[in-house]
Backbone as CSV, one residue per row, in Angstrom:
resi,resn,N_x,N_y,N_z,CA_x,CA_y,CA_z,C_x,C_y,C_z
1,UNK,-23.374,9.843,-9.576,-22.679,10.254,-8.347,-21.169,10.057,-8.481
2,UNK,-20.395,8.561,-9.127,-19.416,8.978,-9.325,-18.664,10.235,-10.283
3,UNK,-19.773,10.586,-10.943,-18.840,11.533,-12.150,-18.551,12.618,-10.869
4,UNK,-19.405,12.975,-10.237,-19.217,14.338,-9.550,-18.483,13.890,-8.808
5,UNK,-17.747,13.085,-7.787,-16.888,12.697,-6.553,-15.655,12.964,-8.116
6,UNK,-15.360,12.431,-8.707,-14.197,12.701,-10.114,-14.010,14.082,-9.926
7,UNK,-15.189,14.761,-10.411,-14.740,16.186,-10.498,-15.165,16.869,-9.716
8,UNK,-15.135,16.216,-8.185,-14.390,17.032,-6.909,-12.845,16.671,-6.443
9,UNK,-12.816,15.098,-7.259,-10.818,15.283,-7.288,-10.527,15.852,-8.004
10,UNK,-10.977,16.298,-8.975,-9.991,16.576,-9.906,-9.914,18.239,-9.445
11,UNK,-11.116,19.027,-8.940,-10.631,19.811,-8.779,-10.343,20.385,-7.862
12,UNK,-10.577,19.259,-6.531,-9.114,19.469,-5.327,-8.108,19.764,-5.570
13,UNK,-7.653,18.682,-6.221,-6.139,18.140,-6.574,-5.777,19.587,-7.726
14,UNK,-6.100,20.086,-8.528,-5.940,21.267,-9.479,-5.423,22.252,-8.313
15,UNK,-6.357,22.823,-7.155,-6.371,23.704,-6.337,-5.148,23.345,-5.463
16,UNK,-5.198,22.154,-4.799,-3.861,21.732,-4.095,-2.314,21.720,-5.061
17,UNK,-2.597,21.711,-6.110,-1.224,21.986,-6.806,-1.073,23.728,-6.437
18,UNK,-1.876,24.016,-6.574,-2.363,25.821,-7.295,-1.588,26.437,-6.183
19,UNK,-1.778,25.968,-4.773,-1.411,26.493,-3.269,-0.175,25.882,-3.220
20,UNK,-0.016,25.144,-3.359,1.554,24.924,-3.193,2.604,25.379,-4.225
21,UNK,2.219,25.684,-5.457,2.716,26.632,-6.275,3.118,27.892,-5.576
22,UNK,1.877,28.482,-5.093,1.875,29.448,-4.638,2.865,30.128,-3.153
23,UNK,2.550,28.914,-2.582,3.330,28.900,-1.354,4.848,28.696,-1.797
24,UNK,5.238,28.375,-2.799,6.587,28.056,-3.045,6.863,29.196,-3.574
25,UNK,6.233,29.677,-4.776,6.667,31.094,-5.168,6.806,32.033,-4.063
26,UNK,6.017,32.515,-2.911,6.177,32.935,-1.422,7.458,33.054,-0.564
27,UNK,8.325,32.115,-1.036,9.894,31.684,-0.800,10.664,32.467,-1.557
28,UNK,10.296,33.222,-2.598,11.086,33.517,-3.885,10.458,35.434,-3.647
29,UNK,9.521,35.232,-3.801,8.416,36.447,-3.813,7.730,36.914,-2.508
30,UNK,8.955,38.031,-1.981,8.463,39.010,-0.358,7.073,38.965,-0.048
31,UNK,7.086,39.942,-1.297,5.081,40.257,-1.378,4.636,39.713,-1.443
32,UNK,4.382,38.333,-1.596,3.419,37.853,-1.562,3.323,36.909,-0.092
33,UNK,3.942,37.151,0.836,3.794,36.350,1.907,2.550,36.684,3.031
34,UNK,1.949,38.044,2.331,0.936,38.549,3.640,-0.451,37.272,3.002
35,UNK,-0.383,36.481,1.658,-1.182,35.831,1.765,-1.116,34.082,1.587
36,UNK,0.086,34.233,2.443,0.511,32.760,2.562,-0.110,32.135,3.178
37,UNK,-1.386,32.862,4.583,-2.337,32.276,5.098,-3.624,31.482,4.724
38,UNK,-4.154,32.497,3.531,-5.153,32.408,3.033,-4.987,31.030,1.900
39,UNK,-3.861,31.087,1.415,-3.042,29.572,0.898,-3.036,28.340,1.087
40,UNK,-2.750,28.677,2.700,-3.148,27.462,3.647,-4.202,26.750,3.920
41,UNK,-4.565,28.005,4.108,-6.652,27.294,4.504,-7.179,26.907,3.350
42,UNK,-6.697,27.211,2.331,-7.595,26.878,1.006,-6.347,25.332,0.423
43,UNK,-5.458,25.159,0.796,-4.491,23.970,0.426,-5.695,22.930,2.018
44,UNK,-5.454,23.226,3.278,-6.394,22.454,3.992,-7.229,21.904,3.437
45,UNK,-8.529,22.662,3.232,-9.743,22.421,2.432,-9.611,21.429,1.559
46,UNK,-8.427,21.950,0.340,-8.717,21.274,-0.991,-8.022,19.515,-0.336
47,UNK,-7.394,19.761,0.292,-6.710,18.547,0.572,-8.087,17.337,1.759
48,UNK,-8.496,17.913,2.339,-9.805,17.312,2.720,-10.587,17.283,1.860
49,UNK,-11.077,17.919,0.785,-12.022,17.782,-0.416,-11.568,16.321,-1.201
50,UNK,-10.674,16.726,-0.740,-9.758,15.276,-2.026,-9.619,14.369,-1.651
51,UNK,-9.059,14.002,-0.057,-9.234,12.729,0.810,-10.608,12.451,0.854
52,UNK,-11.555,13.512,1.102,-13.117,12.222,1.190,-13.191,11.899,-0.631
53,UNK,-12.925,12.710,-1.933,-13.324,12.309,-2.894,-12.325,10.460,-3.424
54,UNK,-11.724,10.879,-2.816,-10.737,9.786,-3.408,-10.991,8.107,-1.928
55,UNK,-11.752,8.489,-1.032,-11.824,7.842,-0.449,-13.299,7.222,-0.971
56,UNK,-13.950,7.690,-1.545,-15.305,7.641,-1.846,-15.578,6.547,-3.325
57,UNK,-14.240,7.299,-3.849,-14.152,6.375,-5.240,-13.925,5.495,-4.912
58,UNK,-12.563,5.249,-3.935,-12.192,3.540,-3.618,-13.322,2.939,-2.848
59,UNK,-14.231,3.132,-2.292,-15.165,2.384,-1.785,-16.071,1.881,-2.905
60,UNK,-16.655,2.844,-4.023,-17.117,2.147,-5.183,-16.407,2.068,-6.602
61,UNK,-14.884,1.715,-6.392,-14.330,1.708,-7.419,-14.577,0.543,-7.872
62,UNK,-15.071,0.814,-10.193,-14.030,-0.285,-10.182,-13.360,-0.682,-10.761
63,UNK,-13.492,-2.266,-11.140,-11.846,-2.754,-11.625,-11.589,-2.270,-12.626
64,UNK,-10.341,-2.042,-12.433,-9.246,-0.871,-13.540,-9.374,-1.537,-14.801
65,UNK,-9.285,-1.538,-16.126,-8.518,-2.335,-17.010,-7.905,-3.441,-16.721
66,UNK,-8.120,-4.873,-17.145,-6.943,-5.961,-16.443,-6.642,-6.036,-17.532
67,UNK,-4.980,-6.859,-17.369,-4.505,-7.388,-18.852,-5.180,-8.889,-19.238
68,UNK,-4.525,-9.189,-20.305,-5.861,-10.208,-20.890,-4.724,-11.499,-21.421
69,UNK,-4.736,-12.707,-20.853,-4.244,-13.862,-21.295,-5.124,-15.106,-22.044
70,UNK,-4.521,-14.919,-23.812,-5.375,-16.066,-24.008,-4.604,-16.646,-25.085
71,UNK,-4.092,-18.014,-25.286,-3.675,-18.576,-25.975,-1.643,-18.245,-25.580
72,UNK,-1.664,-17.795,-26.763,0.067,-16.916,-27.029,0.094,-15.836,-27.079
73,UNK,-0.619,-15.148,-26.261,-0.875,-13.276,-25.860,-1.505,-13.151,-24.894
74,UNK,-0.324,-12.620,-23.965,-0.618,-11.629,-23.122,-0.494,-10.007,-23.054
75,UNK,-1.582,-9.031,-22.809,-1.653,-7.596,-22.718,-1.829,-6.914,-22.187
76,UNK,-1.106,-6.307,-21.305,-1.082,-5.579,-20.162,-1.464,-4.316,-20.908
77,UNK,-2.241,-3.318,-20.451,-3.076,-2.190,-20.968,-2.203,-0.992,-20.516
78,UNK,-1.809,0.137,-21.612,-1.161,1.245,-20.927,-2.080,2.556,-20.285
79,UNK,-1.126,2.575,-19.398,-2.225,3.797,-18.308,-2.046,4.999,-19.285
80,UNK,-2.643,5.094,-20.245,-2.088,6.774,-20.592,-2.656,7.892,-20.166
81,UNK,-3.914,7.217,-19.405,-4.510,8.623,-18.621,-3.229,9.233,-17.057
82,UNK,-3.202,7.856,-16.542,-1.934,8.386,-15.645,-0.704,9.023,-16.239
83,UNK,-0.337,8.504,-16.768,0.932,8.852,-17.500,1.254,10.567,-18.204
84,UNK,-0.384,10.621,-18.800,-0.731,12.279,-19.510,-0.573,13.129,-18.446
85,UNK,-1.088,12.631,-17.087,-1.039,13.703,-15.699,0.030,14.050,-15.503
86,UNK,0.747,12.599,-15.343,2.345,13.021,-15.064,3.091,14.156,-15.817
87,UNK,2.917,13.627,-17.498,3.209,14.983,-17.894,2.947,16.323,-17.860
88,UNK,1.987,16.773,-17.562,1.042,17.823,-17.540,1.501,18.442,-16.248
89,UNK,1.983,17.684,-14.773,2.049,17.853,-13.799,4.187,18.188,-13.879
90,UNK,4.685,17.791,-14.806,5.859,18.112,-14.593,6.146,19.252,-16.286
91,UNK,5.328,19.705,-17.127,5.069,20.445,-17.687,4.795,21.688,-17.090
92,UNK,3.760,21.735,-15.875,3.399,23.241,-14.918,4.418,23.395,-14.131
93,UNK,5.550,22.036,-13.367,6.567,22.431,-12.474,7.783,23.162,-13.586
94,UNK,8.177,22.765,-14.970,9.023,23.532,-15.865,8.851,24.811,-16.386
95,UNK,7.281,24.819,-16.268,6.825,26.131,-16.391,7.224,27.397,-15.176
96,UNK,6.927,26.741,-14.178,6.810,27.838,-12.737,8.216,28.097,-12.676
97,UNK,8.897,27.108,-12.397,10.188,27.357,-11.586,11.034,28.174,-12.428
98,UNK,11.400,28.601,-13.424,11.790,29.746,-14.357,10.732,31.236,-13.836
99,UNK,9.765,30.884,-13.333,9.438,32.338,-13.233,10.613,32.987,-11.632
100,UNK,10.943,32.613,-11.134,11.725,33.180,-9.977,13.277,34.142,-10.873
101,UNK,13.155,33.831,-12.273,14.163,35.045,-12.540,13.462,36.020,-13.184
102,UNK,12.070,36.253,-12.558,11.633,37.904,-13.303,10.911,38.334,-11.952
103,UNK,11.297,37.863,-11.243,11.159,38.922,-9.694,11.913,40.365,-10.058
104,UNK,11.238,40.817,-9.344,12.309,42.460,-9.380,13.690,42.417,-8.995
105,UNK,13.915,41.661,-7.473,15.294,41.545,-6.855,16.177,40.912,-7.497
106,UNK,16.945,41.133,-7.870,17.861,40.326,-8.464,18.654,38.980,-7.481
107,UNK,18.813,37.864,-8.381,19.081,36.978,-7.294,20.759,36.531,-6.963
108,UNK,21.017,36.049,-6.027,22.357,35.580,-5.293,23.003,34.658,-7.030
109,UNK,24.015,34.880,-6.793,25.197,33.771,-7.537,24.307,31.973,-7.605
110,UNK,24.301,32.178,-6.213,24.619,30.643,-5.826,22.926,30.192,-5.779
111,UNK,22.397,31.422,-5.710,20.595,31.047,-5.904,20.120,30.624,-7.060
112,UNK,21.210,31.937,-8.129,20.758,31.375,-9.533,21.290,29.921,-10.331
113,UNK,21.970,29.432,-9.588,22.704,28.666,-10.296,21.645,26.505,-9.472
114,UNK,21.215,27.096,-8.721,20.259,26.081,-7.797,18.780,26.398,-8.746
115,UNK,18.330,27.518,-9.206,17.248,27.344,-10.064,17.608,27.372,-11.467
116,UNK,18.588,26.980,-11.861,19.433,27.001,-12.948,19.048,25.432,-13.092
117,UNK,19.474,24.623,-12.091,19.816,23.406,-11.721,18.333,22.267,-11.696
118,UNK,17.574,23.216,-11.044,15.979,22.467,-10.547,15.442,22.649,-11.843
119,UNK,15.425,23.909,-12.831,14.554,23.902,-13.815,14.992,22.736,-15.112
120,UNK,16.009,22.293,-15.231,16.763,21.622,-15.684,16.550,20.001,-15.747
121,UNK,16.996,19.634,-14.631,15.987,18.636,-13.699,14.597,18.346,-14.001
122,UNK,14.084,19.207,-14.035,12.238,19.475,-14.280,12.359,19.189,-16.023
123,UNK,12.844,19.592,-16.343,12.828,19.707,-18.064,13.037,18.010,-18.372
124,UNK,14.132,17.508,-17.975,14.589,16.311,-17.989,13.222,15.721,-17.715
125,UNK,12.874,15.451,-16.596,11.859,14.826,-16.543,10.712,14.845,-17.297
126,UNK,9.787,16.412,-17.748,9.012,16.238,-18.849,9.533,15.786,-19.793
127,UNK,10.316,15.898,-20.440,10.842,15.025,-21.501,10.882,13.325,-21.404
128,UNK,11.532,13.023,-20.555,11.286,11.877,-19.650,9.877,11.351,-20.106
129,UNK,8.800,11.677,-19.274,7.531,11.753,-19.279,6.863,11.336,-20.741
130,UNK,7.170,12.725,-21.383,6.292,12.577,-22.589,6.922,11.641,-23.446
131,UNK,7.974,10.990,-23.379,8.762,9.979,-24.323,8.091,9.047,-23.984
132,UNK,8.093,8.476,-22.874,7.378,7.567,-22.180,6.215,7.032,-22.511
133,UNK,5.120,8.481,-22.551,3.667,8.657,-23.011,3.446,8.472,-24.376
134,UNK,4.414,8.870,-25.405,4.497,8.318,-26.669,4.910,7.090,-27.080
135,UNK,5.738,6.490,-26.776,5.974,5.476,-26.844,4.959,4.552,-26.130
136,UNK,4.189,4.704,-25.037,3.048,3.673,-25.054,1.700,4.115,-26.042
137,UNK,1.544,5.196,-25.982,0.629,5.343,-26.979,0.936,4.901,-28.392
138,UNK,1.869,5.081,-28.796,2.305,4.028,-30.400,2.076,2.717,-30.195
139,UNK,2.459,1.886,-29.057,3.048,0.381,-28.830,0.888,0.061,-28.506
140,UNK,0.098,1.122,-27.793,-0.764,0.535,-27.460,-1.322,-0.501,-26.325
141,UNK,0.248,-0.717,-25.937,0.191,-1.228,-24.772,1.252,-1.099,-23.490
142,UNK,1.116,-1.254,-22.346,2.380,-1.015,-21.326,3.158,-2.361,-21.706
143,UNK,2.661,-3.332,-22.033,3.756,-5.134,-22.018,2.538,-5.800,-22.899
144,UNK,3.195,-6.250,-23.645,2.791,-7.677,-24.311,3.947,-8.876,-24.439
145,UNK,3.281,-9.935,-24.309,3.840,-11.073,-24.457,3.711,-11.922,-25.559
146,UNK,4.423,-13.026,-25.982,3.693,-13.392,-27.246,4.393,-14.520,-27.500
147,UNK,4.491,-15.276,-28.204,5.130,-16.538,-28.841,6.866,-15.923,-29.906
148,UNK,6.783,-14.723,-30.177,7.998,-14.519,-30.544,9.344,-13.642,-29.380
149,UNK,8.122,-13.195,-28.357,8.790,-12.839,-27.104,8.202,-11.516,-26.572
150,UNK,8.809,-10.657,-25.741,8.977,-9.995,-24.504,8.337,-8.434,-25.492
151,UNK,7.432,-7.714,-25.820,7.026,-6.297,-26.316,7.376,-5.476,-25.013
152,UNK,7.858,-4.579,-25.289,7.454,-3.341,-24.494,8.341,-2.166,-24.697
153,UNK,7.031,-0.935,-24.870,7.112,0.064,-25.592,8.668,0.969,-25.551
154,UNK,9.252,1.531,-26.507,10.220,2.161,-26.563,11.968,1.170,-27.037
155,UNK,11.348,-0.669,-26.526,12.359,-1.380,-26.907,12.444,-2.434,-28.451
156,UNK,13.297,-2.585,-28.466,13.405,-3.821,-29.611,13.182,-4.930,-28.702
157,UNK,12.317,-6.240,-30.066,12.133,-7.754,-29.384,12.982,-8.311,-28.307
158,UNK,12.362,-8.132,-27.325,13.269,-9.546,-26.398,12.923,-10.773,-26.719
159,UNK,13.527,-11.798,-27.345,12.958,-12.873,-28.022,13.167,-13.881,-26.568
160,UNK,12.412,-14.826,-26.912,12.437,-16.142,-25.487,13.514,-16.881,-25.442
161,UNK,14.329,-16.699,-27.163,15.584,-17.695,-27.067,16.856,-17.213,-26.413
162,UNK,16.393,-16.107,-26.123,17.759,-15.156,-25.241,17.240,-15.301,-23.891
163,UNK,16.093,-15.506,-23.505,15.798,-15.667,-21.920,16.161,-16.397,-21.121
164,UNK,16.801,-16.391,-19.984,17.500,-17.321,-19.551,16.500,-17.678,-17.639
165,UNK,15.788,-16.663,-18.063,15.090,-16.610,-15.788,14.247,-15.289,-16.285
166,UNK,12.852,-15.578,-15.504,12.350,-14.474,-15.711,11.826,-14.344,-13.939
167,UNK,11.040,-13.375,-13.232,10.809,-12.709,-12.275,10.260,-11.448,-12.001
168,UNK,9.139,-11.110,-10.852,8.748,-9.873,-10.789,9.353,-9.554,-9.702
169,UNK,9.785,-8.429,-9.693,10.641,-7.657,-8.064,9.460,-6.283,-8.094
170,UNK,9.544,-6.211,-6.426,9.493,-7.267,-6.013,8.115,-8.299,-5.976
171,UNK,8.130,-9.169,-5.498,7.359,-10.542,-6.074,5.817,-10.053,-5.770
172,UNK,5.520,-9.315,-4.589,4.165,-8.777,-4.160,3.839,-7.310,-4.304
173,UNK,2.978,-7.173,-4.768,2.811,-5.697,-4.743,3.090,-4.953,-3.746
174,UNK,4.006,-3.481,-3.846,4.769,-3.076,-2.656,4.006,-1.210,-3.054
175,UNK,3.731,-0.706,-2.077,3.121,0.482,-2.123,4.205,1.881,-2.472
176,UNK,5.383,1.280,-1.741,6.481,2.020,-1.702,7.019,2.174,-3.104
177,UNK,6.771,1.078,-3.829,7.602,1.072,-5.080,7.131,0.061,-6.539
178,UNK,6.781,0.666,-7.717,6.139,-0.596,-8.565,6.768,-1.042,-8.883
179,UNK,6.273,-2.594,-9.301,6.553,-3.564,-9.693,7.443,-3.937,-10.882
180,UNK,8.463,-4.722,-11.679,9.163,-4.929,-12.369,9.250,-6.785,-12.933
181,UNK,9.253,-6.279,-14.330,9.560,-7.551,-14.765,10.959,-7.638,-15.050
182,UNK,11.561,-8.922,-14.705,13.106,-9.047,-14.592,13.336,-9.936,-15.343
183,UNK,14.074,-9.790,-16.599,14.736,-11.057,-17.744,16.086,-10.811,-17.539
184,UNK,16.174,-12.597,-17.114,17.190,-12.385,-17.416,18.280,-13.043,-18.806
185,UNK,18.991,-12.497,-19.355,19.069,-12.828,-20.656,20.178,-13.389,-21.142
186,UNK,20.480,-13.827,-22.084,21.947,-14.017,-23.141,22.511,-13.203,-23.272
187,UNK,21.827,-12.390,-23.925,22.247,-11.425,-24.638,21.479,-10.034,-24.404
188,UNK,22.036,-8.815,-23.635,21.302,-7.817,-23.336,21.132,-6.898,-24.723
189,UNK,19.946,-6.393,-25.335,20.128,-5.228,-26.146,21.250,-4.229,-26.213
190,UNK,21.982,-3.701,-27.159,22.759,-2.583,-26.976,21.842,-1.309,-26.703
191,UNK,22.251,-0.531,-25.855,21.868,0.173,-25.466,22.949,1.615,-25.731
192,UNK,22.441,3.147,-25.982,23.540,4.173,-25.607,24.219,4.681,-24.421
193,UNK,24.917,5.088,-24.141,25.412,5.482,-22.684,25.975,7.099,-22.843
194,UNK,26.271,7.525,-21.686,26.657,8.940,-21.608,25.587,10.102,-22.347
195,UNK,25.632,10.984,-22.757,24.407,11.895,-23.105,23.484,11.460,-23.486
196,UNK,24.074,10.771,-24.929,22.729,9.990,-25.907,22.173,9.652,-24.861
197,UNK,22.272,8.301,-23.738,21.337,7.770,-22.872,19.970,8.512,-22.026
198,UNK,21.008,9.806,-21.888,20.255,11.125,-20.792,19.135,11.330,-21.839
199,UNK,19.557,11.516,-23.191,18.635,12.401,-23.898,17.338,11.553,-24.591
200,UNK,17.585,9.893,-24.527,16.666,9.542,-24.860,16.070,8.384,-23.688
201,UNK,16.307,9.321,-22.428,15.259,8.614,-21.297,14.333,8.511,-21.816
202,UNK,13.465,7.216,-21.015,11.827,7.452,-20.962,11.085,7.385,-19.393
203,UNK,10.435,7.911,-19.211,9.696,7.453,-17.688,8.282,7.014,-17.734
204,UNK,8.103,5.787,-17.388,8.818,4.283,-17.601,9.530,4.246,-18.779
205,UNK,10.856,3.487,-18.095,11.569,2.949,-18.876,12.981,1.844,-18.687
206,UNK,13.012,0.924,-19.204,13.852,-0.174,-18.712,14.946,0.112,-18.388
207,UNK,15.446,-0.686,-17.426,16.578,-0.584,-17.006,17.561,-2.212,-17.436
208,UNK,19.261,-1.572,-17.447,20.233,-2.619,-17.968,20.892,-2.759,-16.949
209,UNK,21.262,-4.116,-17.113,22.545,-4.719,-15.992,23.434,-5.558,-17.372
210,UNK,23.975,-5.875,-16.725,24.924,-6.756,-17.954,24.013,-8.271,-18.115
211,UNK,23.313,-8.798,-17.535,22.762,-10.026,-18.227,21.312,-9.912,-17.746
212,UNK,20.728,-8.605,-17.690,19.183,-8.719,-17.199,19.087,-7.218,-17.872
213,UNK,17.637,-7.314,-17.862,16.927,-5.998,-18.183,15.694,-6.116,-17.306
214,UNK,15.279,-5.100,-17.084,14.249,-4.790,-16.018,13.641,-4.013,-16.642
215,UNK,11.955,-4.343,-16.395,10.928,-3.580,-17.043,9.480,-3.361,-16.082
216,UNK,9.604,-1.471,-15.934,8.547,-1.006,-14.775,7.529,-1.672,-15.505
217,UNK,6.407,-1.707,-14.591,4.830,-2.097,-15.070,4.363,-0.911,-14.262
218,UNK,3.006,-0.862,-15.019,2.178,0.033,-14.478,1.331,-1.130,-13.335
219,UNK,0.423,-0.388,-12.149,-0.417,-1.319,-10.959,-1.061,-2.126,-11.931
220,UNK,-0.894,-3.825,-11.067,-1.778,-4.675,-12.267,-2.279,-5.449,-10.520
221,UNK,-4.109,-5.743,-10.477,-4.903,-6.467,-10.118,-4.333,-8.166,-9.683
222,UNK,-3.374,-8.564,-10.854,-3.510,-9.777,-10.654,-1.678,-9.656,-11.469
223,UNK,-0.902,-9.679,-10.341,0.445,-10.252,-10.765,1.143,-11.323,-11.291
224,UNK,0.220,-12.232,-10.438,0.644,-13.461,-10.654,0.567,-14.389,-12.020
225,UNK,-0.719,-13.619,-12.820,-1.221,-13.901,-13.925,-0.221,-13.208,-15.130
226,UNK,0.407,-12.676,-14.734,1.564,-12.065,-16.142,2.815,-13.083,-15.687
227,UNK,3.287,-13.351,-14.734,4.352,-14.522,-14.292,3.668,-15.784,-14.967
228,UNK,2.938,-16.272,-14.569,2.452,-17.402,-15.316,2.489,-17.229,-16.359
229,UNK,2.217,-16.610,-17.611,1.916,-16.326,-18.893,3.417,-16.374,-19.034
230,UNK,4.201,-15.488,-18.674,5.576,-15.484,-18.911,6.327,-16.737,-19.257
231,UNK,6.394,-17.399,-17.926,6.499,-18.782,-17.584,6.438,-19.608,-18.565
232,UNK,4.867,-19.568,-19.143,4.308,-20.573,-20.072,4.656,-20.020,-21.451
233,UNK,4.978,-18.900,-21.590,5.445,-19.121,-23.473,6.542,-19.399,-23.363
234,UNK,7.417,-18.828,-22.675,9.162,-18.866,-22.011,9.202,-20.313,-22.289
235,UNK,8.457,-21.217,-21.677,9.024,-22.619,-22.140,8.431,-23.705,-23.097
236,UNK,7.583,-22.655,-23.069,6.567,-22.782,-24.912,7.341,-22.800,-26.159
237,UNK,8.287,-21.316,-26.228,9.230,-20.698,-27.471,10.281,-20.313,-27.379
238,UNK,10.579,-20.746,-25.956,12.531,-20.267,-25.652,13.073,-21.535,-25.719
């Protein structure tokens, strides 16, 4: 029973992209507005198909992957099934939004230069994305911890002897926004700035201040259990 509630999200959620594609191209494309109705009712539907499927899973979901603390390793597990969507999902938005310059009408100055702008944007981000997705798929994991220090995918060692405060922001799981591990350090990694930086985003991917680095996590069950671990090698090997 769960496989089938799966693949009635999955192919809600397929269909609810599909209609809002559609409805957006509708903005761009005259003709096609006599079936902007039929769009609707079928975006309705799929979107109720998908609230009871996804409501159905969380009632018998279960526990996700946890990360695993034992000894001088900790391993937080990478989502790469989430992460592949993401791409895939900003792969079809780089795809679409370029089709609005093979309409027949030719478009405004200031129109073309706004889907000039969004497809661009969109590109950035798959790229973004799939850097992201590679780099945890090489590393194997979203965070590890360890006795020589701080793993996580796409960076060089944060060692414990540069750690100076560590912290999750914010401290409780917040719906609005995930979670972050916060070092703060000696010595920050060099990092590139200006294009280079643009061009080798990742999404996830750390962020610099001058004596901290910040590192997204993917949803973890038990927060408190990667702070502790932290904690305890931090004054184990720093």
């Amino acid at each position: 029973m769960r496989g089938l509630w799966w693949a009635l999200k999955l192919f809600a959620g397929l269909v609810l992209v599909g209609c809002l594609l559609c409805i957006a191209l509708a903005l761009v494309f005259p003709q096609l507005t006599q079936r902007v109705g039929a769009w609707l009712g079928a975006l309705l539907v799929s979107a109720g198909v998908y609230w009871v499927a996804n409501a159905r899973l969380g009632a018998s979901a279960r526990l996700p992957p946890v990360s695993r603390w034992q000894g001088d390793l900790y391993v937080l597990p990478a989502p790469l099934l989430r992460q592949g969507v993401l791409c895939l999902v900003f792969a079809g938005l780089s795809l679409g939004t370029p089709l609005v310059f093979f309409r027949g009408d030719p478009l405004p100055g200031w129109e073309k230069g706004l889907v000039l702008l969004g497809t661009l944007l969109v590109l950035w981000l798959c790229r973004a994305a799939v850097i992201g997705y590679l780099n945890m798929r090489r590393a194997g994991y979203a965070l590890k911890l360890d006795a020589s220090g701080v793993h996580y995918p796409g960076l060089p060692l944060l060692p414990w002897t540069d750690v100076t405060g560590l912290a999750l922001e914010p401290p409780r799981p917040d719906s609005d926004r995930s979670q972050c591990l916060v070092l703060q350090m000696r010595s920050v990694p060099e990092q590139p700035s200006g294009l280079h930086a643009l061009w080798r985003a990742a999404l996830p991917g750390a962020s610099f201040s001058r004596a901290s680095v910040s590192l997204p996590l993917p949803t973890m069950r038990k927060p408190a259990v990667l702070l502790d671990a932290g904690r305890a090698l931090w004054r184990r090997h720093g």
